[in-house]
ROKOL-583345 format. One record per residue (C-alpha): residue number from 1; residue in one letter; x, y, z; chain. Coordinates in Angstrom, 2 decimals. Each point is the difference from the previous one (the first is absolute). Last residue first. Example, Ala and Ser with C-alpha at 12.3 -4.5 7.8 and 13.67 -1.06 7.14 Angstrom:
2
+-----+-----+---------+---------+---------+-------+
!   n ! res !      px !      py !      pz ! chain !
+-----+-----+---------+---------+---------+-------+
!   2 !   s !   13.67 !   -1.06 !    7.14 !     A !
!   1 !   a !   -1.37 !   -3.44 !    0.66 !     A !
+-----+-----+---------+---------+---------+-------+
***
This chain:
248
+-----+-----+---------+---------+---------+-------+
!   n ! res !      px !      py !      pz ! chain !
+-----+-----+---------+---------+---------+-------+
! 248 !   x !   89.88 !  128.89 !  121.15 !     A !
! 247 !   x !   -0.96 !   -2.78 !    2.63 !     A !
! 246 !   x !   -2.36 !   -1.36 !   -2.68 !     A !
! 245 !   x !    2.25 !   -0.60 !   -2.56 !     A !
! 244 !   x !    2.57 !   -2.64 !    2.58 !     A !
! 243 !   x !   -3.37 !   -1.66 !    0.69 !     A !
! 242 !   x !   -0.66 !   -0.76 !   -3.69 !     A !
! 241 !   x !    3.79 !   -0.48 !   -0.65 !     A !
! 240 !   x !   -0.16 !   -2.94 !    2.59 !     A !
! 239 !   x !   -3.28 !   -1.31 !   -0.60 !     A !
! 238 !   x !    0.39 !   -0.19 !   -3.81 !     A !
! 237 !   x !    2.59 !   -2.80 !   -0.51 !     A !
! 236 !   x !    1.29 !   -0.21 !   -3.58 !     A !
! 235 !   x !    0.17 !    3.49 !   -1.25 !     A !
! 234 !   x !   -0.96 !    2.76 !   -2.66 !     A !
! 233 !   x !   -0.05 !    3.42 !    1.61 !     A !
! 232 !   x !   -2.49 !    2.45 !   -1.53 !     A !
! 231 !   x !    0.00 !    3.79 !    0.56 !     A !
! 230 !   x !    3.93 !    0.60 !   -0.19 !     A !
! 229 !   x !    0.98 !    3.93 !    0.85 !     A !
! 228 !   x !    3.38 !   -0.41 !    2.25 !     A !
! 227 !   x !   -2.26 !   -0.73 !    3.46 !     A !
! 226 !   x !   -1.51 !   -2.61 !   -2.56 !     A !
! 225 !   x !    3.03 !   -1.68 !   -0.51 !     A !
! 224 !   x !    1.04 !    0.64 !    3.59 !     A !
! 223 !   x !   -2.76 !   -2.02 !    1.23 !     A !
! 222 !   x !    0.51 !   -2.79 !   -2.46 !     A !
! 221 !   x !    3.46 !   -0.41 !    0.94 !     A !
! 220 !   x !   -0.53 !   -0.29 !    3.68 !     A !
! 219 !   x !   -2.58 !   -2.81 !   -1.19 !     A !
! 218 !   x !    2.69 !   -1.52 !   -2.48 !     A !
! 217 !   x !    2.70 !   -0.13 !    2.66 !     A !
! 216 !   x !    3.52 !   -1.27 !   -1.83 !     A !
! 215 !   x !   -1.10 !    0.61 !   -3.49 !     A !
! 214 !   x !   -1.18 !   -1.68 !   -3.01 !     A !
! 213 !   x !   -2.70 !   -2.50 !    1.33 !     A !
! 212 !   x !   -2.57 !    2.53 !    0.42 !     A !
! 211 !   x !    0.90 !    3.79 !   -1.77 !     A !
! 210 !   x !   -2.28 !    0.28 !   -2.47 !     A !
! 209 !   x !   -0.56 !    3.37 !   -0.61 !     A !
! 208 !   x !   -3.50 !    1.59 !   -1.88 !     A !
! 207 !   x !   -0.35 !    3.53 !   -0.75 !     A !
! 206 !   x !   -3.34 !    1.17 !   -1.25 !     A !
! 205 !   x !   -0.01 !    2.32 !   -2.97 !     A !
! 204 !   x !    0.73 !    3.17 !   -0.30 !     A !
! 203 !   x !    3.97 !   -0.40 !   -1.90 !     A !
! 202 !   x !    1.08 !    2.41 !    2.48 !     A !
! 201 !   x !   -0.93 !   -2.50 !    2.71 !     A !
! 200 !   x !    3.21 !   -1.53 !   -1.26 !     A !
! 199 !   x !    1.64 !    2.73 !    1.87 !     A !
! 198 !   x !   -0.98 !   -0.81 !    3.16 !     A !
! 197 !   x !    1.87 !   -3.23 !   -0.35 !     A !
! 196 !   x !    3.40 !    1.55 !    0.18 !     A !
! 195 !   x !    1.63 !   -2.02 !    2.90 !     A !
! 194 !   x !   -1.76 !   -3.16 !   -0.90 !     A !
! 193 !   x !    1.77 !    0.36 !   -3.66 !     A !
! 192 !   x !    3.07 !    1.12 !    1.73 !     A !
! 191 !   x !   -0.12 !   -3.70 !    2.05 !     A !
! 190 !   x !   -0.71 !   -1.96 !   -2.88 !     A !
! 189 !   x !    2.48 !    0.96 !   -2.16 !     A !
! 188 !   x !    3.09 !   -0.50 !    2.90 !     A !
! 187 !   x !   -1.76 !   -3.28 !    1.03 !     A !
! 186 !   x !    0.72 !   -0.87 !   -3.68 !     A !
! 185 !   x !   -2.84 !   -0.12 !   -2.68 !     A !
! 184 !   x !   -1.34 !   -1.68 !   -3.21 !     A !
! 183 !   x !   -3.24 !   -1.07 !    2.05 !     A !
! 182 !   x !    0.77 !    0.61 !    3.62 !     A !
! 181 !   x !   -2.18 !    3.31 !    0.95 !     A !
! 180 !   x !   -2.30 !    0.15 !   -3.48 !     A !
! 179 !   x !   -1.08 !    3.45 !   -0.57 !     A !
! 178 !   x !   -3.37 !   -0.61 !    0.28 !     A !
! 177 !   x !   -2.76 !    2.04 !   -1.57 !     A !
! 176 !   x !   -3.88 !   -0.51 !    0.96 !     A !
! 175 !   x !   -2.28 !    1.07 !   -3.17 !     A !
! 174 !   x !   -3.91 !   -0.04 !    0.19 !     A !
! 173 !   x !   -0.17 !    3.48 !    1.65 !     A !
! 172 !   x !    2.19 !    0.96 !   -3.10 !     A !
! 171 !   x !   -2.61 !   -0.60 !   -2.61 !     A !
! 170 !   x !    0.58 !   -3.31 !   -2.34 !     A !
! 169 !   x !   -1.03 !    1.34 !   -3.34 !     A !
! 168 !   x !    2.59 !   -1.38 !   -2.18 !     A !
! 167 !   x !    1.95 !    3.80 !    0.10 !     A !
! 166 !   x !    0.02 !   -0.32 !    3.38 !     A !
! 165 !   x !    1.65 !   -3.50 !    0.31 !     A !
! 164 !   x !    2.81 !    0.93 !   -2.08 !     A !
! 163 !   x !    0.08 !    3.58 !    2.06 !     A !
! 162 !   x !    0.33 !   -2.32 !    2.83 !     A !
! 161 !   x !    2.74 !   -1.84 !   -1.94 !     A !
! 160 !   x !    1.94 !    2.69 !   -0.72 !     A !
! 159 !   x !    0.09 !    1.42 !    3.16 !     A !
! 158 !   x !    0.69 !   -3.35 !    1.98 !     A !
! 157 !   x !    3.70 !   -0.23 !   -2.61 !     A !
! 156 !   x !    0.45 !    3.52 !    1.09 !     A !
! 155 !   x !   -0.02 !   -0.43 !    3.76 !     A !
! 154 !   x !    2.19 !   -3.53 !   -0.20 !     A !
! 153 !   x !    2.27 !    2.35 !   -2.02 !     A !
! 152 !   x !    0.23 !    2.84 !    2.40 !     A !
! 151 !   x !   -0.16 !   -2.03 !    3.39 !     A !
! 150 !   x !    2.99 !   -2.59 !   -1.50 !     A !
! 149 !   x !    2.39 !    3.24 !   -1.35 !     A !
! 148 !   x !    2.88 !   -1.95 !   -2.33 !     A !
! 147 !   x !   -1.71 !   -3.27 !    0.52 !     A !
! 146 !   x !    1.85 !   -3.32 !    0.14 !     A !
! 145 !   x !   -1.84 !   -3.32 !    1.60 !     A !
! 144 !   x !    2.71 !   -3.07 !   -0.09 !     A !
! 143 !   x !   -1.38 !   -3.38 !    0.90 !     A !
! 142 !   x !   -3.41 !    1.50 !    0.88 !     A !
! 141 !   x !   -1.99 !   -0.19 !   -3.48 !     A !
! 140 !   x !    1.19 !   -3.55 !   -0.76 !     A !
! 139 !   x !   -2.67 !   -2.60 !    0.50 !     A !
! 138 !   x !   -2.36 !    2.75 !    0.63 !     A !
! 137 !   x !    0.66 !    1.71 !   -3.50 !     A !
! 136 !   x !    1.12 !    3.71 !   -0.15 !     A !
! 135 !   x !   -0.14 !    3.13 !    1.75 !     A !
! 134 !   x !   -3.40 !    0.16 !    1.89 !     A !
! 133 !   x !   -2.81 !    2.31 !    0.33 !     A !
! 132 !   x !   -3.20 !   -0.54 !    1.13 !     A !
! 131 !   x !   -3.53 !    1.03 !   -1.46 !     A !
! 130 !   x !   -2.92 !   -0.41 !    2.27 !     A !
! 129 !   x !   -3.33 !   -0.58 !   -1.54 !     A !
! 128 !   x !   -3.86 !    0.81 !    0.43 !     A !
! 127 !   x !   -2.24 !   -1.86 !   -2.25 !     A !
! 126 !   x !   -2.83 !    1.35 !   -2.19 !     A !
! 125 !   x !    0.10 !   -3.07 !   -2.24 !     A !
! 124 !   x !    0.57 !    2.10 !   -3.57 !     A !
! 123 !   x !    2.73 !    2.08 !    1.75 !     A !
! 122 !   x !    2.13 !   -2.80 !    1.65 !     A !
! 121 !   x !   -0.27 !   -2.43 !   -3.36 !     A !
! 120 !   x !    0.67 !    3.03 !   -1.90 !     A !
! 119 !   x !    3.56 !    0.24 !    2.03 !     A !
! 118 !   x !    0.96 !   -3.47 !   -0.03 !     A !
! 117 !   x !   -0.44 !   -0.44 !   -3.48 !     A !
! 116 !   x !    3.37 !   -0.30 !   -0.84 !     A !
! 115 !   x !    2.22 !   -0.48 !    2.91 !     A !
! 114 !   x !    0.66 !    3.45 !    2.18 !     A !
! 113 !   x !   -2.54 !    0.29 !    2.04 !     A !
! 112 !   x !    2.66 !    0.85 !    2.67 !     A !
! 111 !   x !    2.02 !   -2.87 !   -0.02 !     A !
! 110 !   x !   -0.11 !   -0.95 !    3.68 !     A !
! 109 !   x !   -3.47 !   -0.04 !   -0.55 !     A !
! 108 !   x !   -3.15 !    0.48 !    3.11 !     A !
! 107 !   x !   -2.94 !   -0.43 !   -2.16 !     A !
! 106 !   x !   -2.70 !    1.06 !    2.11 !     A !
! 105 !   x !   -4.10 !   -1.24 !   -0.23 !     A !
! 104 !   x !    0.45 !   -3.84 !    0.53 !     A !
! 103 !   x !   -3.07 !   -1.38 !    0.39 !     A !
! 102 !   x !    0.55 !   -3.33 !   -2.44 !     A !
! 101 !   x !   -0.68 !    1.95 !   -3.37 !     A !
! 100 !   x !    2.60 !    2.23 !    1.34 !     A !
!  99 !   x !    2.58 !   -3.11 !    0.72 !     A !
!  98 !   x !   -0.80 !   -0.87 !   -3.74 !     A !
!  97 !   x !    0.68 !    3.01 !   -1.62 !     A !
!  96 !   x !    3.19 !   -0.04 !    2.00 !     A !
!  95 !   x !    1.36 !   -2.96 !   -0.53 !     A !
!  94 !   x !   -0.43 !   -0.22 !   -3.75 !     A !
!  93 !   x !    1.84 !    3.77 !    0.49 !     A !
!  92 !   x !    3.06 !   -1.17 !    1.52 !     A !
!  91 !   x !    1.78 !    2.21 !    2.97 !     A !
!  90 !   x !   -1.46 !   -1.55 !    2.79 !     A !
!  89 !   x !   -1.18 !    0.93 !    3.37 !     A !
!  88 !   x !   -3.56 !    0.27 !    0.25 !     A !
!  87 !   x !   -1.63 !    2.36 !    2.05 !     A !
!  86 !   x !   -3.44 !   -1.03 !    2.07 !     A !
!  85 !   x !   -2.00 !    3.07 !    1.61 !     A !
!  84 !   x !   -1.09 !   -0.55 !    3.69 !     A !
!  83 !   x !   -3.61 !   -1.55 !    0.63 !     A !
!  82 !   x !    0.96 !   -3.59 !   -0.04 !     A !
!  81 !   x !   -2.50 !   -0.24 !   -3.13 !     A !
!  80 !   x !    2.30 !   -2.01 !   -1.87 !     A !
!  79 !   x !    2.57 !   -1.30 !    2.43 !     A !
!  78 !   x !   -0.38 !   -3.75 !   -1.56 !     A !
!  77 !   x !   -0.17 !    1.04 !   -3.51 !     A !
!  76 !   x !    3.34 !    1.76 !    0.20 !     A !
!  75 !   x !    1.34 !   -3.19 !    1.66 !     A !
!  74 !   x !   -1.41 !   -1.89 !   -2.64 !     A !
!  73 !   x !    1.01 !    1.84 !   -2.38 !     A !
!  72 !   x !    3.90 !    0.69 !    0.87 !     A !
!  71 !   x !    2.02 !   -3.18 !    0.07 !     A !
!  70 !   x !   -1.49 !   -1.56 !   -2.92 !     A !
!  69 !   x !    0.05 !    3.38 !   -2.26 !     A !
!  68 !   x !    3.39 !   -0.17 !    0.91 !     A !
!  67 !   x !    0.98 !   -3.40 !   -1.24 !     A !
!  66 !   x !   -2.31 !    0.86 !   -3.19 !     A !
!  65 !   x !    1.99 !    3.16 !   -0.48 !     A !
!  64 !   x !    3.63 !   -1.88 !   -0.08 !     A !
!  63 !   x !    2.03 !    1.24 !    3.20 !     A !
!  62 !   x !    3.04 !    2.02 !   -0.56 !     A !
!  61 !   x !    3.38 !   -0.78 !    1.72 !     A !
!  60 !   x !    1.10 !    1.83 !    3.81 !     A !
!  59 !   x !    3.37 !    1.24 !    0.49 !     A !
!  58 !   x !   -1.22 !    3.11 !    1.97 !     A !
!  57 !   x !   -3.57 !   -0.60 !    0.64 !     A !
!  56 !   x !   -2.57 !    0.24 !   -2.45 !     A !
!  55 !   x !   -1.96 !   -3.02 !    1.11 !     A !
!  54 !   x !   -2.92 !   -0.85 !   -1.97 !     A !
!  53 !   x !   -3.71 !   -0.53 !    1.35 !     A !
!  52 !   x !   -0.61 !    3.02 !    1.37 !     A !
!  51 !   x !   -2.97 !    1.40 !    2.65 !     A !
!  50 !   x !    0.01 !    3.28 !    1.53 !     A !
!  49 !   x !   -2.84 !    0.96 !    2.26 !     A !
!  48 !   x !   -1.10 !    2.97 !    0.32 !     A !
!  47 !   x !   -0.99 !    2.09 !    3.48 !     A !
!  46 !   x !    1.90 !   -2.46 !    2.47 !     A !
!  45 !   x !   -0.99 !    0.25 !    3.54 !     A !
!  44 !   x !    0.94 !   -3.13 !    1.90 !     A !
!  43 !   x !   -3.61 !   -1.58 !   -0.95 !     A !
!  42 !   x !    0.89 !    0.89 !   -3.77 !     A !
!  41 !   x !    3.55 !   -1.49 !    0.26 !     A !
!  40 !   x !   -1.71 !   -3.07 !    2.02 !     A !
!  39 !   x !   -2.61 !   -0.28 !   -3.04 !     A !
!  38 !   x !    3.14 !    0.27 !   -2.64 !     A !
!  37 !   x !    1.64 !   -3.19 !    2.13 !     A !
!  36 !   x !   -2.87 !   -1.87 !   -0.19 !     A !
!  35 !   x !   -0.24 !    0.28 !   -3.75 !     A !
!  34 !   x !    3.91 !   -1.07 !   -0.29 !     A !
!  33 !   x !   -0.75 !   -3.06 !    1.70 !     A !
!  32 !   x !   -2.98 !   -0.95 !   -1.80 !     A !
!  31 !   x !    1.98 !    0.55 !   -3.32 !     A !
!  30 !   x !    3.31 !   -1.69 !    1.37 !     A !
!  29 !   x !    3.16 !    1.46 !   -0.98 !     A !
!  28 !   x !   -0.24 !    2.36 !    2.89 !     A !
!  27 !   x !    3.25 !    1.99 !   -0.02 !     A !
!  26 !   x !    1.55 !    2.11 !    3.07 !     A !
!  25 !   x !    3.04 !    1.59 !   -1.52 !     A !
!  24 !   x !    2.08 !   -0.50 !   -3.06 !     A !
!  23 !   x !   -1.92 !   -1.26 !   -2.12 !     A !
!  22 !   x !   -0.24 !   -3.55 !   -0.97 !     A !
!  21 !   x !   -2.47 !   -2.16 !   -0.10 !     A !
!  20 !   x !   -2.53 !    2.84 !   -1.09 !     A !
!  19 !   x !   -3.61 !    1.04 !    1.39 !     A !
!  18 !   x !    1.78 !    2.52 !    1.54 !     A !
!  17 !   x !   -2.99 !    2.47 !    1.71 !     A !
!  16 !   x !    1.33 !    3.44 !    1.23 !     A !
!  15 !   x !   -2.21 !    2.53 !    2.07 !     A !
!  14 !   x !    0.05 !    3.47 !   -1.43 !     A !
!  13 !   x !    0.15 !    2.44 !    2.80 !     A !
!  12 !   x !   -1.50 !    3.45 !   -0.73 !     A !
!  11 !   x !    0.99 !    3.35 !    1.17 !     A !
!  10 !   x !   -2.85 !    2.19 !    1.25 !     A !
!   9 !   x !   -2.21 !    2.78 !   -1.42 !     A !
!   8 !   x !    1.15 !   -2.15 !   -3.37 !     A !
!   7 !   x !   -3.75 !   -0.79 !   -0.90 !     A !
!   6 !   x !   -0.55 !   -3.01 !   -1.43 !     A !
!   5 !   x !   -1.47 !   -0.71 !   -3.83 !     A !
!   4 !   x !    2.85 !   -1.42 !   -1.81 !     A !
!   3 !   x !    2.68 !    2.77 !    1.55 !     A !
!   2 !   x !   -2.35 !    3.12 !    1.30 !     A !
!   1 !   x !    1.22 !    3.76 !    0.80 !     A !
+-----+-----+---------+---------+---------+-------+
***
């Protein structure tokens, strides 16, 4: 089984680049800043290398496309040819042609493909993508998170839109699904969604968690994430969980 071209023989760590004022974690505003940090996630072990320009934090307001396009390119451009694949966080599709024209070659969307012309985009450029799920805005989505059966309908709601993404020619070993720990969730949600995660490998697709920043010990996290049936974890500091992966 491949996700956008690497083998999952092993669980992946996807290093996280901020290139944002104001997330929640660890953010490099700066361009040269933020490109130093990707090299130290790719010297620390990182096998992709996430890079967003737009917060989507609980509470957090949208950032105009040319603001984001700002933050993003040259930092893109700057780890082009880094040797590890480059995903780019965003959920608009101005940003995301462009980040793929920049050496971007994963579309990592919080919305799933979901905004009109997201999906062709995807398909025509040969990109791999991972589709998230959420419950709402990010400047609201956590105030009050109701589901009647959270595993069940965050499981549905990644079926659909893989079969979306299959029926615009995307192939599943170019699909990585997320279920979204902490966006539109309690603690309560979150933890039965780690607790089931072998079942989203029903869906036959990579599974991706992103646990960093979200829970007490993100590294201890990540290793039972992918004890539970995660391939890809998603954090901020890659030495840790990279370490904490290899002792399994």
């Amino acid at each position: 089984m491949r996700f956008a071209g690497l083998l999952l023989d092993r669980s992946l760590v996807m290093g996280i680049v901020n290139a944002t004022p104001d997330s929640f974690h660890v953010r490099h505003p700066d361009p040269l800043a933020a490109i130093a940090h990707g090299k130290a996630l790719i010297a620390d072990g990182a096998d992709i290398v996430d890079v967003g320009g737009e917060s989507t934090r609980p509470g957090a307001a949208e950032v105009a496309p040319d603001e984001e396009l700002a933050r993003v390119l040259p930092v893109l451009r700057g780890l082009a040819g880094c040797g590890v694949p480059l995903s780019i966080d965003t959920r608009k599709v101005e940003v995301m042609h462009a980040a793929l024209e920049a050496g971007a070659s994963i579309v990592n969307d919080v919305d799933a493909l979901s905004a009109p012309g997201a999906l062709d985009l995807v398909a025509r450029s040969g990109a791999s993508a991972v589709l998230m799920h959420k419950k709402g805005e990010p400047a609201t989505m956590n105030l009050a998170p109701r589901y009647d059966d959270v595993v069940a309908e965050v499981y549905r709601f990644l079926e659909r839109r893989v079969a979306a993404c299959l029926d615009a020619g995307i192939g599943r070993e170019r699909l990585a699904v997320d279920p979204g720990i902490g966006f539109g969730k309690t603690k309560a949600h979150n933890r039965a969604i780690l607790d089931s995660l072998a079942r989203f490998r029903g869906l036959r697709c990579a599974v991706l968690i992103g646990v960093s920043g979200k829970l007490p010990d993100s590294a201890a996290e990540a290793a039972a994430a992918v004890a539970r049936g995660a391939q890809i974890v998603r954090v901020h500091d890659v030495a840790a969980p990279r370490k904490a992966l290899a002792s399994m």
